[in-house]
C-alpha positions as CSV (number, residue, x, y, z in Angstrom):
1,X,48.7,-55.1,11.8
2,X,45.4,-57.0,12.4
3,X,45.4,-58.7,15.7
4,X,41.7,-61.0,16.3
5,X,41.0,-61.8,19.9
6,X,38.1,-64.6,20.6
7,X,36.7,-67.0,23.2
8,X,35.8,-70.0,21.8
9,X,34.2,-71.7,24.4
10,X,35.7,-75.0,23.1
11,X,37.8,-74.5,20.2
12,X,36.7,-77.6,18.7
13,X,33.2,-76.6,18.8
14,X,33.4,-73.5,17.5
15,X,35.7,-75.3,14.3
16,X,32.2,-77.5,13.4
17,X,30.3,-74.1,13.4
18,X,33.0,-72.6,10.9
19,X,34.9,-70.1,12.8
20,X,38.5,-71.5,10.9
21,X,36.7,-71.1,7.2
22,X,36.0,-66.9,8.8
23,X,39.4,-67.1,10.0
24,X,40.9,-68.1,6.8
25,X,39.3,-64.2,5.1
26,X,40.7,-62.4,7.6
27,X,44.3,-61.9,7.2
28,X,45.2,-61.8,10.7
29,X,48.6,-60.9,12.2
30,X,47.7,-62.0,15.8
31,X,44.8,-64.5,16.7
32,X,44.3,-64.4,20.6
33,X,41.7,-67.6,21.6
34,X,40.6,-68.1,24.6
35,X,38.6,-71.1,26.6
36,X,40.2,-73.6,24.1
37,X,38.7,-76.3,26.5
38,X,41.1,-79.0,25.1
39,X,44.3,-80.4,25.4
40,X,47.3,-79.7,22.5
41,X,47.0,-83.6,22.0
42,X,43.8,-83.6,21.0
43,X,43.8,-80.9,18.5
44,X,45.6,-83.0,15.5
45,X,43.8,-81.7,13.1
46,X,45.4,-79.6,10.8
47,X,42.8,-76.9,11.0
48,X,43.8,-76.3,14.7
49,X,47.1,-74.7,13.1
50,X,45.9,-72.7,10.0
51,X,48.3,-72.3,7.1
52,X,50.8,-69.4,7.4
53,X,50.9,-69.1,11.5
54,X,53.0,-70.4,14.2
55,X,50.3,-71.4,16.9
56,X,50.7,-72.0,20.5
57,X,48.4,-73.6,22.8
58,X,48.6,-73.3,27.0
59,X,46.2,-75.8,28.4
60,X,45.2,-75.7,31.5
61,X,47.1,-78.7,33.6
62,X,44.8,-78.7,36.5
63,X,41.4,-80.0,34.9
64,X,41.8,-81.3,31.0
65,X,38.7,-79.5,29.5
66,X,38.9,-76.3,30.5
67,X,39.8,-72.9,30.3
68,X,43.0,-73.0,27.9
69,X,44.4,-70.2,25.5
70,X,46.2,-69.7,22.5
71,X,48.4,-67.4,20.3
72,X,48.5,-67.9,16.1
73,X,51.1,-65.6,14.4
74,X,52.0,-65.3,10.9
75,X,55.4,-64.0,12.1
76,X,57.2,-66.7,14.6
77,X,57.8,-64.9,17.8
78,X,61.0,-64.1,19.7
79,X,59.6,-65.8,22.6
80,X,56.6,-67.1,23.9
81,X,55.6,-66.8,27.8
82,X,53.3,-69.3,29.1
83,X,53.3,-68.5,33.6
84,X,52.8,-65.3,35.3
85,X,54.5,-67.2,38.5
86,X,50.9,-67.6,40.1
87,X,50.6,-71.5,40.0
88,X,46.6,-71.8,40.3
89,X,46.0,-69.0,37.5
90,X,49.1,-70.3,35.4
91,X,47.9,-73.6,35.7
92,X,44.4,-73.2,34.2
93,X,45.7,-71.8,31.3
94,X,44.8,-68.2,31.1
95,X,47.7,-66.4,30.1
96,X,50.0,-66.8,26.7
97,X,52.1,-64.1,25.2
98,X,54.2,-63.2,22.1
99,X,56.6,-61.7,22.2
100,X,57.9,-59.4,18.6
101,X,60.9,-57.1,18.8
102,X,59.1,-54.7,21.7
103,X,56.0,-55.9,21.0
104,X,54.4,-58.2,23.3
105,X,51.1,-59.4,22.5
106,X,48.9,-61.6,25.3
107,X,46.4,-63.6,25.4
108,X,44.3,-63.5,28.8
109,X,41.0,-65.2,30.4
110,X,40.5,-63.4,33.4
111,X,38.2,-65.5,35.8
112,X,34.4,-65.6,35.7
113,X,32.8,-65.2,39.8
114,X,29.4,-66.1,38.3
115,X,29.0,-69.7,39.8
116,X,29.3,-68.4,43.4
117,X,31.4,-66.5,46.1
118,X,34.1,-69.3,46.2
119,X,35.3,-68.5,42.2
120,X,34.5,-65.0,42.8
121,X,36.8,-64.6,45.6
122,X,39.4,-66.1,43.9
123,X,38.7,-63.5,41.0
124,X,39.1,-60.6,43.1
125,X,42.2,-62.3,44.1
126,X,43.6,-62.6,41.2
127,X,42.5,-58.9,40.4
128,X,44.7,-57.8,43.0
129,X,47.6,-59.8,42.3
130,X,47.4,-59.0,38.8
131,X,47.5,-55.1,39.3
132,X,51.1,-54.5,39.5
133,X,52.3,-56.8,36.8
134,X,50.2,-54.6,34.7
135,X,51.3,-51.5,36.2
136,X,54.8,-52.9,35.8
137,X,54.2,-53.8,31.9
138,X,52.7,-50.5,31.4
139,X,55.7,-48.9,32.6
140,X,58.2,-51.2,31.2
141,X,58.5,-49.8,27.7
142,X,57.3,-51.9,25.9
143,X,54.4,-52.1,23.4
144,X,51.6,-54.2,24.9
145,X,48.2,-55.5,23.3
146,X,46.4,-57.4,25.9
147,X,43.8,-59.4,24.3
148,X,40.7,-61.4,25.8
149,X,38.0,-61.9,27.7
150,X,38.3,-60.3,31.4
151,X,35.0,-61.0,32.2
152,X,34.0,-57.2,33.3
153,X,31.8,-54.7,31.7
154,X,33.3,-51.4,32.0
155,X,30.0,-48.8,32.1
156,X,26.2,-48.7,30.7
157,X,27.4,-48.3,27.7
158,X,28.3,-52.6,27.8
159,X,25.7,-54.0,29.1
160,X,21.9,-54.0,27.8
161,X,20.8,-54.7,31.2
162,X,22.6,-51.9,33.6
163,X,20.5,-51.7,36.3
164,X,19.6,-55.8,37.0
165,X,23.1,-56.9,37.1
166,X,24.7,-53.9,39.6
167,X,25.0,-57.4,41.8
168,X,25.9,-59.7,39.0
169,X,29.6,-60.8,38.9
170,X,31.3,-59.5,35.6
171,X,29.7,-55.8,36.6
172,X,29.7,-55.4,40.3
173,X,31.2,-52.2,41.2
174,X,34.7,-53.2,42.5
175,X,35.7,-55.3,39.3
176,X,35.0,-51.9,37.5
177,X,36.3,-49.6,40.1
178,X,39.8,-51.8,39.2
179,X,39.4,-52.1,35.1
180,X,38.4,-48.5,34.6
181,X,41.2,-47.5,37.2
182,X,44.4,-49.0,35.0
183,X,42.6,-47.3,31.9
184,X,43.2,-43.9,30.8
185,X,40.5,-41.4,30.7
186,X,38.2,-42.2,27.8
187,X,34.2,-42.3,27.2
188,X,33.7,-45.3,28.8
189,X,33.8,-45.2,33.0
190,X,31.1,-45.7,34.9
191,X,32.5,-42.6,36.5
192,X,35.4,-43.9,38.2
193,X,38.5,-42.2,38.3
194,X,40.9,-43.0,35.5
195,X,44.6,-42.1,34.6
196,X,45.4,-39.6,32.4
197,X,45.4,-40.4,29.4
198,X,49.1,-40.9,27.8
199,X,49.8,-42.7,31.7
200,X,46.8,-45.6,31.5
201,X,45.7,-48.4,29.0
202,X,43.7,-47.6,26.1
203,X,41.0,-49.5,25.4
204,X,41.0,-49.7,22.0
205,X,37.1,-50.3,21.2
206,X,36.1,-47.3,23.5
207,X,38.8,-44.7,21.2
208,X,37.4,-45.8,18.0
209,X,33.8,-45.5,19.4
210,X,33.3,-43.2,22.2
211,X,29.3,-44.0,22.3
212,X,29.1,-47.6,21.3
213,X,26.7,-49.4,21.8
214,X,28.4,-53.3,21.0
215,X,28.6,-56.4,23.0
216,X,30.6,-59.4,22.6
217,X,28.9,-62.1,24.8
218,X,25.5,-63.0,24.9
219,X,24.3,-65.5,27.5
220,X,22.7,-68.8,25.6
221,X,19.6,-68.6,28.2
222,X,16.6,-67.5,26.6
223,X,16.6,-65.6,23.1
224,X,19.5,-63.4,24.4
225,X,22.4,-63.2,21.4
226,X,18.2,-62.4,18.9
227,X,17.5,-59.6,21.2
228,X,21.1,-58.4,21.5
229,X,21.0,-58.2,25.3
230,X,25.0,-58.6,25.5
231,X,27.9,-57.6,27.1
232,X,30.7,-56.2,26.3
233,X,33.6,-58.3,28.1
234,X,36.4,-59.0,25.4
235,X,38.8,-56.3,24.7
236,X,41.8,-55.3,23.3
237,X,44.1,-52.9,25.7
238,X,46.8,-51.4,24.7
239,X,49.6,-49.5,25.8
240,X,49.1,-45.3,25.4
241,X,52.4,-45.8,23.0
242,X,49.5,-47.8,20.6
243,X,46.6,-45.2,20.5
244,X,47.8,-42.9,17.3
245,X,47.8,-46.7,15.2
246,X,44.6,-47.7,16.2
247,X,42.9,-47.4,12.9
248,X,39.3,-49.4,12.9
249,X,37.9,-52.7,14.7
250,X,34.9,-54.9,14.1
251,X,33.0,-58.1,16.2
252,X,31.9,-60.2,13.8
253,X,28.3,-61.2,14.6
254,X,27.1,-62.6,11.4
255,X,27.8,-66.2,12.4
256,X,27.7,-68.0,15.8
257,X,30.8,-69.5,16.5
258,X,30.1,-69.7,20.6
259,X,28.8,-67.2,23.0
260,X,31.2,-64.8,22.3
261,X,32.1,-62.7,19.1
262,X,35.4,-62.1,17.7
263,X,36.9,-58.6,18.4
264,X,39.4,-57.5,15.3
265,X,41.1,-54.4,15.7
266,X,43.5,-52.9,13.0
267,X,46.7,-51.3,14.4
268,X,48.9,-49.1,11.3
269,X,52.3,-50.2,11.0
270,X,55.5,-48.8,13.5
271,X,56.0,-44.9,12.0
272,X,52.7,-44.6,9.7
């Protein structure tokens, strides 16, 4: 099972720079977008639903033009799940999932803080709120993948620039105090404590490269994405039921289809 996760940053952007010819080659089970930025209605091209996948869109409501995300699947899903019950997260459009037998496969945008203390309070908000419906889907079961971009850098090891950005929203140290702290003990805290490991989410990067050294985003100021001074804020999380499948991943830097890279990870089929 190969299950892509990307943010676009304007899905129909990032088709004029190519990313649906890559998607084509890539025999993807799953594709998890992120920051569509459009409305279903406008994406009537048929290149907005690639041959072979059922695809889903959840725009956000509140402001056409932003935020947005979006499951394609080769295999039509049970169900698909669109609200969390959080009206002003649900409603900018940062949570879809798919649903497969027991397998449940979301795509999230967890809130940037970076254009001031009013966003980032509601981030930290929505951090707290969003806690125990993890905690409740991590006990539930069920198989998870949560794909996207959650806008937090876990340690040193996913950020070039550690020490400039300790007061930077996306790697202050209460947004990682609260992503390292659902994750079972790996490589990758910045040295706070973790679950053990069969009782937290794996992160599925960090078990198939304990010391990497690979970023997803790359700010567009400057010569940034040239002199790879990245972060590392798109992830695939999985449930500990997931870890023994994990079998390789890749972000795909070759072309620029936005500020972001896609993530692929390859999970082995149920019993192999």
């Amino acid at each position: 099972m190969r299950i892509i996760s990307f943010n676009a940053n304007g899905i129909r952007s990032a088709a004029t720079k190519g990313f649906f010819d890559w998607l084509d080659a890539q025999q993807a089970d799953v594709v998890c977008l992120q920051e569509t930025k459009a409305q279903e209605d406008q994406l009537t091209d048929p290149r907005f639903r690639p041959d072979g996948h059922h695809c889903f869109y959840r725009d956000a409501s509140t402001r056409k033009g932003y935020s947005g995300v979006a499951i394609y699947a080769r295999r039509e899903p049970d169900e698909v799940r669109t609200a969390l019950g959080r009206p002003d997260f649900d409603e900018e459009g940062r949570y879809i999932e798919a649903r497969f037998g027991n397998l449940s496969v979301v795509s999230f945008y967890i809130p940037s803080g970076s254009s001031g203390e009013l966003r980032q309070g509601y981030k930290f908000q929505v951090m707290e709120w969003l806690k125990p419906i993890l905690d409740e889907w991590l006990a539930s079961g069920r198989d998870y993948v949560l794909c996207g971009d959650w806008n937090i850098v876990r340690s040193r090891l996913d950020i070039r620039n550690w020490t400039s950005n300790q007061k930077n929203s996306g790697c202050l140290p209460p947004e990682r105090s609260w992503l390292n702290g659902m994750l079972g003990a790996d490589a990758g805290s910045d040295g706070t404590s973790q679950r053990p490991v069969a009782q937290g989410w794996v992160d599925a990067y960090r078990v198939l490269h304990p010391e990497g050294q690979d970023y997803t985003w790359w700010s567009n100021r400057g010569a940034a994405r040239a002199n790879n001074v990245g972060w590392r804020i798109d992830y695939q999380f999985a449930t500990p039921s997931l870890r023994e499948r994990l079998r390789g991943c890749s972000i795909y830097r070759e072309q620029r289809f936005s500020d972001h890279a896609p993530f692929t990870v390859d999970y082995a089929d149920g019993g192999k």
